[in-house]
C-alpha positions, 0 to 999 in steps of 0.5 A: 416017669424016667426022664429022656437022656437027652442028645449031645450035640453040636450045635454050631456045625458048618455043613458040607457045601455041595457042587454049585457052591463056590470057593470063597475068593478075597474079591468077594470079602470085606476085612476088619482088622482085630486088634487086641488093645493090650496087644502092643507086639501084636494080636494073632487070631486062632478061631471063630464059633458063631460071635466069639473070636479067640486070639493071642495078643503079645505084651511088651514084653512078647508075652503070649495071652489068649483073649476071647472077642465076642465082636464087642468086649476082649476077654482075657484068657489066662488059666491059674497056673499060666506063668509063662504064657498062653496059647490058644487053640479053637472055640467050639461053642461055648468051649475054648481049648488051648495051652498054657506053661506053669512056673517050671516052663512045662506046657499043659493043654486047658478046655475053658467054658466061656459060660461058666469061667471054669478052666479044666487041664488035661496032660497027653500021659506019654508026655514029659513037658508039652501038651497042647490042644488046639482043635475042638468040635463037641467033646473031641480036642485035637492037639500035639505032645511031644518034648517042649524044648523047640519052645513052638510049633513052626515045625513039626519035628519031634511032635505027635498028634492026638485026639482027646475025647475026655477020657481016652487019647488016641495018637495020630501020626502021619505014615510020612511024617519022620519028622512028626505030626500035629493036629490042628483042627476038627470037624466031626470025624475028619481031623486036619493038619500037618506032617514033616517029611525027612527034607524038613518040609512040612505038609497039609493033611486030612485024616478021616479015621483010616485015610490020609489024605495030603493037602499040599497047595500047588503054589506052597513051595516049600510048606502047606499047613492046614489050620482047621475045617469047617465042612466041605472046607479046608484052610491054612496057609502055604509059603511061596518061593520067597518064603512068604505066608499066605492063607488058603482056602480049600475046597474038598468036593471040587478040590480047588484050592483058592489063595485066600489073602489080607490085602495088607499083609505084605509079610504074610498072612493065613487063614485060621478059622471059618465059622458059617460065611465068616473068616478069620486069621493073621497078616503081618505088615510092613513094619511086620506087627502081626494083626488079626482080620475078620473077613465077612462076605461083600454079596447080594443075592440077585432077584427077579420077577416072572411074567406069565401069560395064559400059563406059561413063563413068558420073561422073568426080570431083574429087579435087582442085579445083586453083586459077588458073582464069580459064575453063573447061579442057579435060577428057579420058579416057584409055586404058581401051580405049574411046572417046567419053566427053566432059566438061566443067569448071565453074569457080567462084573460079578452082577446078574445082567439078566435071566434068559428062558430057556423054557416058558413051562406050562399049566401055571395058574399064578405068576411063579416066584423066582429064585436066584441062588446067592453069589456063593452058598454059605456054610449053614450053622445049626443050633438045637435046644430040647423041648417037650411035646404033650399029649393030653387025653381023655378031657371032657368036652366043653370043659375049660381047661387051663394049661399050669406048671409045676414051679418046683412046689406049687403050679402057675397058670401058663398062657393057654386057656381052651374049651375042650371041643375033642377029647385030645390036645397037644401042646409043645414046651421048652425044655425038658419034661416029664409028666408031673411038670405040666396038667390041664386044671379044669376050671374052676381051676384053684389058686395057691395061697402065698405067705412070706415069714418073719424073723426076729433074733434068729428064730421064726415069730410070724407069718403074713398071707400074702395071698389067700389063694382058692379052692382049699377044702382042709387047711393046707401043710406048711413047710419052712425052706432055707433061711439058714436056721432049723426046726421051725414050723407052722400051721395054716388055717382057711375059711371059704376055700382060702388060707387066712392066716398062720400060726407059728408053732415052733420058732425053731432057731438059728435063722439069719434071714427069712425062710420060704414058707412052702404052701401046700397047693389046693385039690385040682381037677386036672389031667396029666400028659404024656411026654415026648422029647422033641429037639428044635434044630435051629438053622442059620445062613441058609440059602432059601428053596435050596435043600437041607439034610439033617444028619445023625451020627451016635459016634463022631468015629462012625458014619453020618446017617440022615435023619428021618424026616430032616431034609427041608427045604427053607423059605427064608435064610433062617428055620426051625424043624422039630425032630422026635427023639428016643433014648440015646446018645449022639450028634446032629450036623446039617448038610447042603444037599445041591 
């Protein structure tokens, strides 16, 4: 059977927050300074994708490296050809992407696979010294070319945007931007950062396809730069009248725009990356030594008990007040068998002070379950990892069968063992199947028989059973694997259904350490299923009860369609949800839906 192409994904997509949900604000965030040990002028942080942190740490002598930090270990990033530094960019799961210059000062963007240490370099071709990549979300890199001669990024004069999507760049500039565009940031098909007007000022955009859209922060007096997305949110960082930095975070459903600053950065400080309900970026102290932060949220979801009384919703008390509040959260009941009982919080100090009825409902039969919603919905991540679902039929009733897969050459009994009492069965695997990778052996189910080889001088002298195995009507093949030589060969012999030994007929030669000895496997009554692909989407940072859309897209320049079947409401701040897939191509992201 053909196997299912499988679906590309992004599988770390932060999800649009809806209209309840809250701007991040410093207040409700506790930081942690990250600072790279080889740093000795400064650490610099560029993006966050789940655990893993990248950054540039600066050496003694102000040279650039880029590092991976995955909470615990720094891992330097330094491509083969990266004389004269390196610049990182975004992680994007299990892809870095960034720049580096070469011995001749010429400036080349880089994809690294935190997975595999491989490094891939690409040139924008209408370039003559400078490319660099400094956004990635699935296969699709953001960046700028352009004349390297400025030696940085601080201005956007005389660069052009881009997007790579591994085979074709397409350019990006800015109508306005007489003075050049660069892009920094990516999240499905809105891509984010910054143009030069003719006064020398620079300015925040996001472009979605055919619109851009200017991002300017009212407090940036002189320039907005926009750093990346992550969803429903925007960040960067603004320069104020003096001619100070600071971060920001903007919100693209309420349009609100929220200072977003490192309590020690006197000299400045921005926000560089969002990944769920987590923050990372920059600040410059006293002294002005650069240092990275890590803000993670300071909440506690408030929570409540009901008390009904002949079916109806009389009170609902706190049983803890929680903390991080900045308005009012949704409350709701759930369950009990009735409906319209209604409520809501009172927030006092960024704590639930109490949830007053407004309507006690009716028709419950057992006290409902209250729900407050958290001090800000955090941006859900999503996973994904393929699986196989299999539909066997036409077994045999009160048959015992036995669920084996095929482990390359011979069939191992899984953890599944039934007496058939309808004709039908499922099962759901990891993985990618086909229908020869999985069978129902009904019992007496054979064994397979095992030998290990032996070599003496490069040629193949013998052969010891290391289990005899079941079930064998005629004495089963035997094939040499490996073990670097060639042409040896063997035959096998059986009494009672189980393999006694091996004869060694052909020592072959050249063999530098032991072949495997391939055994045939035993005749099986068995039956085959039929396979469909099935994803198991993983979802994290969820806020329970509230609800969830999955969505699909075949083409990240195209329009976001909801998956049938993939609005879910979770229970806890973490689930799974299995999606039947056909044949294709395409992307899943996950959406709050308020």
């Amino acid at each position: 059977m053909k196997r299912i192409q499988l679906l590309t994904v992004i599988t770390a997509l932060t999800a649009a927050v809806g209209a309840h949900a809250q701007v991040p604000s410093v207040t409700n965030y506790t930081f942690t300074t990250i600072d790279n040990p080889l740093g000795v002028k400064g650490t610099q942080l560029h993006g966050i994708s789940g655990s893993n942190i990248v950054g540039n740490y600066y050496d003694a002598s102000n040279g650039s490296h880029g590092f991976l930090y995955n909470g615990s270990t720094y891992t330097t990033i330094h491509p083969p050809s990266a004389s004269l530094g390196t610049g990182m960019g975004g992680v994007s799961g299990d892809k870095i992407v960034g720049s580096y210059r070469d011995a001749s000062n010429i400036a080349h963007g880089f994809v690294y696979s935190i997975s595999t240490s491989a490094y891939t370099t690409f040139d924008h071709p209408l370039t003559i010294d400078l490319t660099a990549g400094t956004g990635i979300c699935g296969t699709n890199i953001v960046g700028y070319f352009g004349y390297g001669h400025q030696g940085g990024e601080i201005g956007a004069t005389g660069y052009n945007g881009f997007l790579y999507n591994g085979a074709t760049f397409t350019t990006i500039d800015h109508p306005l931007g007489v003075n050049g565009t660069i892009a920094l940031g990516i999240d499905g098909n809105d891509i984010v950062g910054y143009w030069g007007d003719a006064a020398g000022h620079n300015h925040g955009f996001l472009y979605n396809g055919p619109t851009f859209t200017t991002i300017d922060d009212p407090l940036g007096a002189s320039d907005t730069i926009v750093n990346g997305i992550s969803g429903n949110t925007i960040f960067g960082n603004y320069t104020d009248a003096s001619g100070i930095p600071h971060g920001f975070v903007y919100s693209i459903s309420t349009s609100a725009y929220t200072t977003f600053d490192r309590p020690l950065g006197v000299n400045g400080k921005g926000v560089a990356g969002i990944s769920g309900d987590k923050i990372v970026g920059s600040y410059w102290d006293a002294s002005g030594n650069a240092h990275g932060y890590l803000a993670t949220p300071i909440s506690d979801t408030a929570t409540a008990t009901a008390t009904m009384v002949n079916g109806f919703v009389v009170a609902a008390t706190i049983s803890a007040p929680g903390c991080g509040y900045t308005n009012a959260p949704l409350v709701r009941f759930i369950g009990g068998g009735g409906s319209g009982a209604q409520a809501v919080a009172v927030v006092s100090n960024g704590v639930v002070m109490a949830v007053n009825l407004l309507n006690a409902g009716s028709g419950y039969t057992s006290t409902p379950l209250v729900v407050i919603d958290p001090p800000f919905i955090p941006n859900p991540v999503l996973d994904i990892a393929p699986m196989s679902f299999l539909v066997f039929s036409n077994l045999t009733l009160g048959g015992v069968y036995q669920l084996q897969q095929l482990m390359g050459w011979y069939w191992s009994n899984q953890p599944v063992s039934f007496t058939a009492t309808n004709t039908l069965y499922t099962q759901m695997v990891a993985g990618v199947a086909d229908n020869g990778d999985y069978r129902l052996a009904l019992n007496p189910v054979p064994t397979q028989a095992f030998a290990t080889a032996q070599v003496v001088n490069g040629f193949v002298v013998g052969a010891t059973v290391t289990s005899g195995g079941s079930g064998y009507v005629t004495s089963p093949g035997v094939t040499t694997v490996g073990g670097g030589g060639t042409n040896a060969a063997a035959i096998s012999h059986i009494s009672g259904g189980v393999m006694t030994s091996i004869t060694i007929t052909d020592a072959g030669i050249g063999y530098t350490n032991a072949p495997t000895l391939r055994i045939a496997p035993p005749p099986a009554a068995a039956v085959s299923p039929t396979v469909l692909p099935v994803m198991r989407m993983d979802s994290a940072n969820l806020a329970p009860y509230d609800n969830y859309q999955i969505q699909f897209n075949s083409d990240l320049s195209g329009i976001w369609g909801n998956w049938n079947g993939g609005l879910f409401s979770p229970t806890a701040v973490t689930s799974s949800q299995y999606l039947f897939i056909t044949n294709g191509v395409g992307f899943f992201r996950l959406q709050f839906v308020p």
